[in-house]
Backbone bond lengths (Angstrom), bond angles and torsions (degrees), N, CA, C in turn:
res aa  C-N    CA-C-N  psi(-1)  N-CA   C-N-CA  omega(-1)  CA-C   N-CA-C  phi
1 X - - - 1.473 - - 1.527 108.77 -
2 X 1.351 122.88 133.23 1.521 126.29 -169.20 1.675 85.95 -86.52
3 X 1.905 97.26 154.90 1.213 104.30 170.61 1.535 134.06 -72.73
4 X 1.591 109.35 6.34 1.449 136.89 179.35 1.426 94.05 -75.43
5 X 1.717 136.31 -37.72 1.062 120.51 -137.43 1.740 103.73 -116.21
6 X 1.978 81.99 -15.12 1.810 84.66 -177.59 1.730 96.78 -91.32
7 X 1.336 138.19 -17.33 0.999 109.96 172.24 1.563 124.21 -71.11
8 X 1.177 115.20 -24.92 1.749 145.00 165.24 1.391 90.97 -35.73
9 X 1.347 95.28 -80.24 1.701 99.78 -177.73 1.509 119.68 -39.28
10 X 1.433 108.79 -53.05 1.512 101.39 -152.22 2.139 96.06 -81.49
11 X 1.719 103.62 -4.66 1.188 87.31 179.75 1.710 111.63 -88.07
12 X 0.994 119.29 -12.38 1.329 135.20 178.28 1.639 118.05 -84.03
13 X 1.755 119.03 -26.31 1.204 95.27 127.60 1.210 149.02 -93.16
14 X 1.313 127.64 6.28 1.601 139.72 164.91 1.692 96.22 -50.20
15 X 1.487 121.49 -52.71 1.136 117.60 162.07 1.547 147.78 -34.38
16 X 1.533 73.74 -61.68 1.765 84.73 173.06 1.561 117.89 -67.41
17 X 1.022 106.38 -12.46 1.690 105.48 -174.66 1.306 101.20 -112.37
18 X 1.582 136.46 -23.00 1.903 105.94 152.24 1.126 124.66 -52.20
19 X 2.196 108.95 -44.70 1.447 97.23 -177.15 1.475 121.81 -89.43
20 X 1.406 113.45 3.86 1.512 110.02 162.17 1.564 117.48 -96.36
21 X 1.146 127.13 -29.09 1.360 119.94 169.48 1.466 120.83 -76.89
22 X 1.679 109.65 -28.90 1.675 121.69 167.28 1.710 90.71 74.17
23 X 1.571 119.29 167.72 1.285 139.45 -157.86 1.721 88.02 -84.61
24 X 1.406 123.87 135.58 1.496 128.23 -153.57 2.047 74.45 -95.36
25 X 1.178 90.34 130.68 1.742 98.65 169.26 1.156 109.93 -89.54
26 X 1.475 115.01 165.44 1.491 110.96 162.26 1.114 122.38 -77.77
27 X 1.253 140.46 -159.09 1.497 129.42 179.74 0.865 96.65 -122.33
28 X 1.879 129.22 141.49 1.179 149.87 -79.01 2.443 72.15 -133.26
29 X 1.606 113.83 120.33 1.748 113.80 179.10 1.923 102.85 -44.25
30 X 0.860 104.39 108.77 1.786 86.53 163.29 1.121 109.11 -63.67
31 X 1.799 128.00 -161.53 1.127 138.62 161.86 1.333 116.48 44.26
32 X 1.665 122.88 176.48 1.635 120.96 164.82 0.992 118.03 -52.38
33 X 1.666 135.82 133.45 1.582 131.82 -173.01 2.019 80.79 -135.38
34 X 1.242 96.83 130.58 1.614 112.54 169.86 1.456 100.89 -115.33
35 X 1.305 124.59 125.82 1.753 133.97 163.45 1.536 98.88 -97.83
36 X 1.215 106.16 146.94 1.617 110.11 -168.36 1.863 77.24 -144.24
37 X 1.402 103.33 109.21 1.824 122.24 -178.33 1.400 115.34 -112.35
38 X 1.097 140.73 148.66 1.165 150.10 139.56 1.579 120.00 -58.80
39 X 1.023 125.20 99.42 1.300 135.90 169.68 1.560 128.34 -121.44
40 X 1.450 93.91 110.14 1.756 101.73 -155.10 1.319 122.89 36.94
41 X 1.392 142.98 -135.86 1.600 125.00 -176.93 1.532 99.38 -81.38
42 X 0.780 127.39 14.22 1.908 123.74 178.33 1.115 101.80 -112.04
43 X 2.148 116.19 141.61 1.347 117.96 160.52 1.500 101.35 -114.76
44 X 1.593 81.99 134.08 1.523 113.01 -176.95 1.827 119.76 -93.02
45 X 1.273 105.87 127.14 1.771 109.42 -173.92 1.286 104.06 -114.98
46 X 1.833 128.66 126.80 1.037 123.66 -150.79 1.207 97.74 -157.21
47 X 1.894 121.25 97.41 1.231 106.97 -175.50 1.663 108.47 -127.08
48 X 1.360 117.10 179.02 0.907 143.94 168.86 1.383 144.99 -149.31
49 X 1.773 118.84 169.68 1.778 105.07 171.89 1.314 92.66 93.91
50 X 1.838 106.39 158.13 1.114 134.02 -175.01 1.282 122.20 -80.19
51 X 1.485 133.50 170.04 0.840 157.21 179.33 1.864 134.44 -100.63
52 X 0.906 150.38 76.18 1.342 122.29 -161.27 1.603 97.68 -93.77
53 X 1.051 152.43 132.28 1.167 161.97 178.25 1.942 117.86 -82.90
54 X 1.715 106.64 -28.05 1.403 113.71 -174.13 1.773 107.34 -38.87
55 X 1.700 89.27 138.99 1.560 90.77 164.24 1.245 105.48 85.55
56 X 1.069 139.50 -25.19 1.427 150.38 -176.24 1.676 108.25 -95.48
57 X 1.585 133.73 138.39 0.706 132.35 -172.59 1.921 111.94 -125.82
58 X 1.071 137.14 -173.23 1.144 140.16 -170.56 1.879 108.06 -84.58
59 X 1.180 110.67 129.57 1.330 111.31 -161.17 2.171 110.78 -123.04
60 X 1.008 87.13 -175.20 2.076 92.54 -171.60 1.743 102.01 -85.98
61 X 0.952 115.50 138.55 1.630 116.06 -178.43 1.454 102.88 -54.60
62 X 1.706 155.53 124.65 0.811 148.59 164.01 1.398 127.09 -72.84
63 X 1.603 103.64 -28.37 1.332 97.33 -135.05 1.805 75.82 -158.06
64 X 1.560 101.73 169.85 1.531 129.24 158.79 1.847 111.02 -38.71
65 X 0.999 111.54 138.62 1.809 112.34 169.89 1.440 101.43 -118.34
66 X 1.471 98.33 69.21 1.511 106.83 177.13 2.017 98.96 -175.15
67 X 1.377 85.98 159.84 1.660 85.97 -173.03 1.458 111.46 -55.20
68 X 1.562 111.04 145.31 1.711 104.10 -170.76 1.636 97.32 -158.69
69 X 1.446 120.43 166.33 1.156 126.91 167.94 1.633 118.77 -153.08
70 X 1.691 95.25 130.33 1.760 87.29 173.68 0.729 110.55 -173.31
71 X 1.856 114.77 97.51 1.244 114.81 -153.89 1.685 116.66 -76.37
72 X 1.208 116.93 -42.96 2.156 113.19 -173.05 1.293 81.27 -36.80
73 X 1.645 134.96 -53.53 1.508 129.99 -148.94 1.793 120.64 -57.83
74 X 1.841 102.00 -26.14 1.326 106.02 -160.52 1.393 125.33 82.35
75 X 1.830 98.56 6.04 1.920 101.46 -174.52 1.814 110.37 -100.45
76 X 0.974 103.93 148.48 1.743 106.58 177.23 1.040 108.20 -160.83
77 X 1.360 135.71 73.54 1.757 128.10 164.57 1.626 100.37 -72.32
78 X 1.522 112.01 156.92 1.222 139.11 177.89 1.408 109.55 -138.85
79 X 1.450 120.99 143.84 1.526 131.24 -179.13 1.609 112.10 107.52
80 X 1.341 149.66 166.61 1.067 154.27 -130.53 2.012 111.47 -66.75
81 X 1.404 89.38 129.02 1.302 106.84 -172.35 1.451 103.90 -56.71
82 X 1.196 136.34 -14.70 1.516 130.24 -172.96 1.723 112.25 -97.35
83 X 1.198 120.05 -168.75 1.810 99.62 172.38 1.510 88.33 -103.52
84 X 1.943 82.65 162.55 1.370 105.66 -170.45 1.636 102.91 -158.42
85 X 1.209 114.56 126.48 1.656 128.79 163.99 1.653 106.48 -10.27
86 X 1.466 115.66 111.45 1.416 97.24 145.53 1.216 110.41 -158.91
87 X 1.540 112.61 -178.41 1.442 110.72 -174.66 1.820 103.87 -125.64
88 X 1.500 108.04 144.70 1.205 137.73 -177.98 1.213 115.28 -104.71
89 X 1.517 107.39 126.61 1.697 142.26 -175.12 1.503 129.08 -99.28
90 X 1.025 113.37 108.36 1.711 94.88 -173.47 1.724 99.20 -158.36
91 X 1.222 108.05 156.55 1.796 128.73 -170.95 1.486 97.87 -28.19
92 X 1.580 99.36 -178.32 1.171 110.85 172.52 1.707 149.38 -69.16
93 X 1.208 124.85 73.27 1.236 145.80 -123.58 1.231 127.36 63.79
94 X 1.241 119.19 65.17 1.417 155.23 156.57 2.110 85.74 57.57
95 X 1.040 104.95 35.42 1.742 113.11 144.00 1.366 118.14 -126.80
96 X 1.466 92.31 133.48 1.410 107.24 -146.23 1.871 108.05 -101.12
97 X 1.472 114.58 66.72 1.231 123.19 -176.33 1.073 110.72 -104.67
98 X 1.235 129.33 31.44 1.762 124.33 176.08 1.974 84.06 -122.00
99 X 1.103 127.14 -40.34 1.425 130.00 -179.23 1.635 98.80 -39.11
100 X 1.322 114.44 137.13 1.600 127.33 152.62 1.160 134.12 -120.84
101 X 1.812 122.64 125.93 1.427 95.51 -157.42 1.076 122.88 171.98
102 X 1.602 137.18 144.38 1.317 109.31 177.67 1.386 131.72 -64.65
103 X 1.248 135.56 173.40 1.210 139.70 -177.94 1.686 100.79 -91.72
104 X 0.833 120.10 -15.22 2.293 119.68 -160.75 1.294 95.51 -158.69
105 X 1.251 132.73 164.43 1.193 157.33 -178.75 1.969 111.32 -137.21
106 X 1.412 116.56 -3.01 0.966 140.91 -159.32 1.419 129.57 167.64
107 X 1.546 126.11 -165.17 1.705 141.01 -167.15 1.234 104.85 -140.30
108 X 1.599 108.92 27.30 1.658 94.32 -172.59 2.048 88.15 -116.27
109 X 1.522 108.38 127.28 1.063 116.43 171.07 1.333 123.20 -116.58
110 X 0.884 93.67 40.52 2.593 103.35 164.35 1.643 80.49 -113.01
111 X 1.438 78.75 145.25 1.570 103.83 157.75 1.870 115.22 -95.83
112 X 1.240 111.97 119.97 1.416 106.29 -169.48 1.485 86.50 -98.72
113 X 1.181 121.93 177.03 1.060 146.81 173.93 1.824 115.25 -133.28
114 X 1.500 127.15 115.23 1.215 120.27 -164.95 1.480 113.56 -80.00
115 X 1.757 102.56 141.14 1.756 102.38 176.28 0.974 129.63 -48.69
116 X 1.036 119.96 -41.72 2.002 121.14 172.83 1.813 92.52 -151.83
117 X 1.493 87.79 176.53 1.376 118.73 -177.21 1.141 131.39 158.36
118 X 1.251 119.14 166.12 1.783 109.04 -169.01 1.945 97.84 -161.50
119 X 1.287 100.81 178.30 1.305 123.82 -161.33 1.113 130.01 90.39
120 X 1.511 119.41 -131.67 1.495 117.93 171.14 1.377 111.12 -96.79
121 X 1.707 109.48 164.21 1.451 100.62 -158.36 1.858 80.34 -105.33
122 X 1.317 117.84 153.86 1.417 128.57 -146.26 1.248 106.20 -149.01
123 X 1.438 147.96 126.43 1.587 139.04 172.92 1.364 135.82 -150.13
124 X 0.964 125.62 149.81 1.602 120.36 172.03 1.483 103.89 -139.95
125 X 1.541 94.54 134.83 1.943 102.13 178.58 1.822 89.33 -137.10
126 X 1.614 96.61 107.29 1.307 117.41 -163.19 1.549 131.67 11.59
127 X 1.620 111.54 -90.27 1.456 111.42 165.39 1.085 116.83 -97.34
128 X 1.441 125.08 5.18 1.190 128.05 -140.21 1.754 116.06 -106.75
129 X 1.389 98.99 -44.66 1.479 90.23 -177.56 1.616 89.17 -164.17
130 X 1.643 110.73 173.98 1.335 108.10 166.14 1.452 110.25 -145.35
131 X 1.171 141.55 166.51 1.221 160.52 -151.95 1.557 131.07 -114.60
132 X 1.096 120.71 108.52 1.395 109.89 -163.03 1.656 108.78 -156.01
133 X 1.549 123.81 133.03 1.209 137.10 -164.50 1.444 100.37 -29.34
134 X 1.389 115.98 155.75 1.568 135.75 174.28 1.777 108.16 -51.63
135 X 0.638 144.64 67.35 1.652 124.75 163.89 1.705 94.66 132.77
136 X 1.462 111.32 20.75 1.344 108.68 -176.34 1.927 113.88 -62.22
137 X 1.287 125.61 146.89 0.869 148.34 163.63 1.485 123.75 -74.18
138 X 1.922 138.06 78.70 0.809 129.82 177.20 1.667 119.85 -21.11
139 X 1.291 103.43 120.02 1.899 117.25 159.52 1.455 93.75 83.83
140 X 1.105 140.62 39.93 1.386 134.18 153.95 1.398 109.44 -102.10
141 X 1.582 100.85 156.57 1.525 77.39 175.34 1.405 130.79 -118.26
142 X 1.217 120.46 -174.46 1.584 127.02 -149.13 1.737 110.31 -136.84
143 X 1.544 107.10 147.69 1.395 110.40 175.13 1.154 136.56 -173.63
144 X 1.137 131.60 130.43 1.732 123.76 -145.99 1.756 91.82 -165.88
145 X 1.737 77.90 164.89 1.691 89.82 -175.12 1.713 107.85 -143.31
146 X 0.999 122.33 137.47 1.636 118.98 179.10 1.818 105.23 -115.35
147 X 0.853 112.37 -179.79 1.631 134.39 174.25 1.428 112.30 -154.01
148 X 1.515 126.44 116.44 1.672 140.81 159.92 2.235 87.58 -92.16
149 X 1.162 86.18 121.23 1.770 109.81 -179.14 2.050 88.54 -87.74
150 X 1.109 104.99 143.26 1.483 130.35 169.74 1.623 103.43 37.60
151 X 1.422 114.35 48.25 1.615 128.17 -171.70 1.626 96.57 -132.21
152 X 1.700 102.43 139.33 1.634 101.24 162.67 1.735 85.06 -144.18
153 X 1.528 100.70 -178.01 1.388 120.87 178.60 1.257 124.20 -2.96
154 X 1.699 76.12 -84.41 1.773 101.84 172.49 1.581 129.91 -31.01
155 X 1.852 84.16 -69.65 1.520 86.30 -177.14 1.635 133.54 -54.91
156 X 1.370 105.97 -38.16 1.209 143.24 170.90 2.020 101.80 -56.85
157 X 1.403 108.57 -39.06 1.618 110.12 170.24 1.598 111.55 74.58
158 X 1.837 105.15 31.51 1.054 139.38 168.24 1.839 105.09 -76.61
159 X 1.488 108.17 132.35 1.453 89.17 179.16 1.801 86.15 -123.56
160 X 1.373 126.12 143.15 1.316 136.02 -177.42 1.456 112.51 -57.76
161 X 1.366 124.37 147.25 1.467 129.78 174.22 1.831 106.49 142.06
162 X 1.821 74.52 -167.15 1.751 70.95 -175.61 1.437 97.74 -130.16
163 X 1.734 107.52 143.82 1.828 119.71 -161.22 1.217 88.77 -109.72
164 X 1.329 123.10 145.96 1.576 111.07 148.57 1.674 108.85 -142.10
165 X 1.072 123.02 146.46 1.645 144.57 176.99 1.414 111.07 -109.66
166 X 1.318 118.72 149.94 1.507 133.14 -159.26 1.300 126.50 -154.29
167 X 1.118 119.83 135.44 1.633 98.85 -166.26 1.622 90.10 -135.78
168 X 1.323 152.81 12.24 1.030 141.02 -126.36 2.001 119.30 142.20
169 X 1.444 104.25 153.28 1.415 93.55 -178.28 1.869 104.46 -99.66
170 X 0.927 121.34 37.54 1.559 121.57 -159.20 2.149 86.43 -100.93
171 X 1.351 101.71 166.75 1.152 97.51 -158.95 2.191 105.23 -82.26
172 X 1.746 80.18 -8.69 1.663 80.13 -160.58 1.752 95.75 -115.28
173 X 1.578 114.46 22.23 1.460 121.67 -173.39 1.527 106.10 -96.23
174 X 1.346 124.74 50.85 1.579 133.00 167.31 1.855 111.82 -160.98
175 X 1.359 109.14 161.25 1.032 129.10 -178.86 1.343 85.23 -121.53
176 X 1.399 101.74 122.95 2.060 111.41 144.28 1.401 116.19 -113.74
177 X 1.786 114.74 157.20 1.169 99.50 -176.17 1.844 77.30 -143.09
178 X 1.805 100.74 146.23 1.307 126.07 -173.62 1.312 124.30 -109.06
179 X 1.242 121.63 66.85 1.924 120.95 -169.60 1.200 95.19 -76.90
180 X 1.371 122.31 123.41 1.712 142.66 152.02 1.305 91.80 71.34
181 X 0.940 120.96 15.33 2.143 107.45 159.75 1.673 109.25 -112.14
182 X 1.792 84.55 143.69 2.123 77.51 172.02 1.329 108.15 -94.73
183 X 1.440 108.32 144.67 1.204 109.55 -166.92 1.462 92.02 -109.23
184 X 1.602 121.22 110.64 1.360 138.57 174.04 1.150 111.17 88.65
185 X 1.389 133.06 157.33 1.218 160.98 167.55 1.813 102.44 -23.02
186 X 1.636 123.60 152.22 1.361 122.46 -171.91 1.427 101.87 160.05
187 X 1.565 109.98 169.79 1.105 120.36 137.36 1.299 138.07 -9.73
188 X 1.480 130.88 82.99 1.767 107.78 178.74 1.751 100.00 98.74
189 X 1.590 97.79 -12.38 1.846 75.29 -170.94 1.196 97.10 -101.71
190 X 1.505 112.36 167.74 1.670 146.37 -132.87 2.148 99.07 -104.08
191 X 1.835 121.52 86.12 1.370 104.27 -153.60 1.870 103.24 -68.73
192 X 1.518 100.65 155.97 1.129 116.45 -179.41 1.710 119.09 -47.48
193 X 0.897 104.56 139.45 1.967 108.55 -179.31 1.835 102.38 -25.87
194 X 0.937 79.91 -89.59 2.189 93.52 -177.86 1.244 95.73 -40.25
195 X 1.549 160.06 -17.83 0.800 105.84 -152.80 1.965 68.34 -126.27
196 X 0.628 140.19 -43.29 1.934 134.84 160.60 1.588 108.57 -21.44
197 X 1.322 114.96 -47.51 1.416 111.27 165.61 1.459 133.73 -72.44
198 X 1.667 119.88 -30.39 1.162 118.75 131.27 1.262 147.29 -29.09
199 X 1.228 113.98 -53.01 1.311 147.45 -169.30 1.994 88.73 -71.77
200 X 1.535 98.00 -92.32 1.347 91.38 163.95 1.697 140.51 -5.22
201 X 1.644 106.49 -70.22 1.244 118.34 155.32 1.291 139.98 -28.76
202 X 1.330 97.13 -59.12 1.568 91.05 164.19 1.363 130.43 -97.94
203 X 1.463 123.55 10.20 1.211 127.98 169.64 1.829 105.44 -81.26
204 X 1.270 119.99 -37.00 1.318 125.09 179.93 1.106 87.45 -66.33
205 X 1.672 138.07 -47.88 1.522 118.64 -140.70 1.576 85.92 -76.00
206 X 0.987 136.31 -51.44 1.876 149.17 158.96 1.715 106.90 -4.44
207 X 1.419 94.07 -57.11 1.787 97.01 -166.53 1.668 113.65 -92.79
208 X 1.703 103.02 -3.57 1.397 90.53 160.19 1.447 129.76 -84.92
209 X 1.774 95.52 -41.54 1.573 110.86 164.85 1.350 121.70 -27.74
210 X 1.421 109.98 -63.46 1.323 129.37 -173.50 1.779 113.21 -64.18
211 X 1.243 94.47 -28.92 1.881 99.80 174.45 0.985 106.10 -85.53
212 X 1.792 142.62 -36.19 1.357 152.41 150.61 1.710 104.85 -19.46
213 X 1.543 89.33 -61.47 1.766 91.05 -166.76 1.736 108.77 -75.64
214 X 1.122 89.03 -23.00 1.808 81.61 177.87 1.400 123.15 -76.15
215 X 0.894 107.26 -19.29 1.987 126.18 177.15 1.262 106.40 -83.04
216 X 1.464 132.37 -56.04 1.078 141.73 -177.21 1.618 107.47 -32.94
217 X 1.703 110.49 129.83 1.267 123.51 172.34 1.513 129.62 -71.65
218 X 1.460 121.38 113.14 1.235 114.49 -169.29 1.479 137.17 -53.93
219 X 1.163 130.87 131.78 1.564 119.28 -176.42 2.091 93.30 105.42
């Protein structure tokens, strides 16, 4: 076999194995996942996903029943900027030792309150308890969006990364929350190792072929 024909080859399977193995995804956020984005001078809170409530019992109002943020506190409701019905979750006799978790998400200590928003009203107050529509139905799911007007990170005393809280080993028994990371595949986002080397792979196997055929003597 000429070495014209094994690179042919080996570029043709570089091929066959992006489009048969396909771009390796991440695995699919369980539970509530909140992204907290920068979008033009506004930061945007945008969550989604279910809830499982097990194990968790009825807890003390902590906090605002309306969209809010504060991070030294460990507080973050998401869903309509006005008040709205909800019900509060927390450990076993409203001590909250099944919760896992950080205490802050940040150094910012004002409580803001978000300009608008809508959906379901959604929360976490550190280890302590969490927040969830009036008459909600464990493991359904949920979704809402807020806006802080002329707010980013900083000001807000948001520090970037990813938080997560836990109450349980069930797949939908945590809240994560995502400041300045994308959470999954998109637009603009950065592709996973395996699949950049894939990708790679068969684009080289592409530009040898194509230099193969251009060299190649006519007739």
């Amino acid at each position: 076999m000429t070495i014209a024909k094994q690179i042919a080859g080996a570029a043709v399977l570089g091929i066959g194995m992006l489009v048969g193995c396909g771009v390796p995804a991440p695995s699919a956020q369980a539970g509530y996942t909140v992204t907290l984005a920068q979008q033009g001078p506004n930061v945007v809170a945008t969550g989604s996903g279910p809830i499982d409530l097990t194990g968790l019992g009825p807890g003390f109002l902590v906090s605002f029943e309306q969209a809010s943020i504060a991070p030294a506190f460990g507080l973050l409701n998401t869903g309509p900027s006005d008040l709205s019905g909800a019900d509060v979750y927390s450990g076993v006799s409203g001590i909250a030792q099944q919760f896992s978790g950080p205490n802050d998400f940040g150094s910012g200590l004002t409580l803001y309150e978000a300009d608008s928003g809508g959906g379901d009203i959604v929360g976490i107050f550190t280890t302590l308890s969490i927040l969830v529509p009036g008459g909600y139905i464990s493991g359904t799911p949920l979704s809402d969006t807020s806006t802080y007007l002329n707010q980013t990170f900083s000001s807000l005393g948001a520090t970037p990364g990813t938080y997560e809280w836990t109450w349980g080993t069930g797949e939908n028994q945590n809240f994560t929350l995502i400041i300045g990371v994308r959470a999954g595949p998109g637009p603009g986002a950065a592709p996973e190792p395996a699949s950049a080397a894939l990708l790679g792979s068969a684009l080289a196997g592409l530009l040898v072929v194509g230099t193969i055929r251009s060299i190649r003597p006519a007739g």
